[in-house]
C-alpha positions as CSV (number, residue, x, y, z in Angstrom):
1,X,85.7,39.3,186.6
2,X,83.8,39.0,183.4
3,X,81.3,41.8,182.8
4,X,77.6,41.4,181.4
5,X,77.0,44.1,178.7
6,X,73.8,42.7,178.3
7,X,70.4,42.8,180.4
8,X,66.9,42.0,180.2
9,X,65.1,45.3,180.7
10,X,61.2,45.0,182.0
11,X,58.4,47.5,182.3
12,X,56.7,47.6,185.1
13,X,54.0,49.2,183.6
14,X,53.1,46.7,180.7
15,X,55.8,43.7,181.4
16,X,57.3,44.4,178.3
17,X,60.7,43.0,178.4
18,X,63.7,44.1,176.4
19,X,67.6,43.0,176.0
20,X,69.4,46.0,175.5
21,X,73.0,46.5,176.1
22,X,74.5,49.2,178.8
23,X,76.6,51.5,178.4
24,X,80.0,51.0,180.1
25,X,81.1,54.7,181.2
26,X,77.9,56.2,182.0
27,X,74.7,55.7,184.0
28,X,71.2,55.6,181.8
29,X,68.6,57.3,183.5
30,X,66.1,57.5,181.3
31,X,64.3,54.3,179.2
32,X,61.4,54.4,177.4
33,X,59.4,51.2,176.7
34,X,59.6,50.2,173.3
35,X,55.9,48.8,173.8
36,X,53.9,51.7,175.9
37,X,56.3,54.3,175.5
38,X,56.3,54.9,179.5
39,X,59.7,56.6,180.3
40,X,61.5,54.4,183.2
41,X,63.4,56.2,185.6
42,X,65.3,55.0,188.1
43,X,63.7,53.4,192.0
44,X,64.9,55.9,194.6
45,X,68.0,54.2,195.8
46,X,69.3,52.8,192.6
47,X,71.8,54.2,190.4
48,X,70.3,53.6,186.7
49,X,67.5,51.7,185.0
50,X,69.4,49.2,184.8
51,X,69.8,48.6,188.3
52,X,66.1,49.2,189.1
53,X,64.3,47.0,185.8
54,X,67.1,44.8,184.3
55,X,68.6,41.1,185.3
56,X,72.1,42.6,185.6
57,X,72.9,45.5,187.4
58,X,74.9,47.9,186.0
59,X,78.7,47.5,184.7
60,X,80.5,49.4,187.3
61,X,78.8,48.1,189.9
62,X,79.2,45.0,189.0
63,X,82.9,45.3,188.8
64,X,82.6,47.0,192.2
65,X,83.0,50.3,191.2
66,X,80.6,53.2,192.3
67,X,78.2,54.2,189.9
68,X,77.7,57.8,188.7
């Protein structure tokens, strides 16, 4: 199963969007907006910011893995 390192990253406070690549190993909690400099945290439920703001979910769960 290919793996997308890749994902589009929006704020929901100011729509900014963002490609950013994730880490592989590790979850990423925080994010801060490059454009309003809000700090994203994860939605209860959700593993990373990735999960909660991004167009791909995380790596490991992607590959079926659990996450953090």
């Amino acid at each position: 199963m290919q793996v997308t390192l890749i994902s589009e990253i929006t704020c929901p406070e100011c729509g900014f969007k963002s490609e950013e690549e994730m880490p592989v190993d590790a979850c990423q909690f925080f994010y801060q907006c490059n454009n309003c400099k809000v700090v994203l945290k994860p939605k209860q439920g959700d593993c990373c910011v990735f999960c909660s703001y991004g167009t791909h979910k995380c790596p490991p769960l992607q590959t079926n893995k659990s996450c953090c």
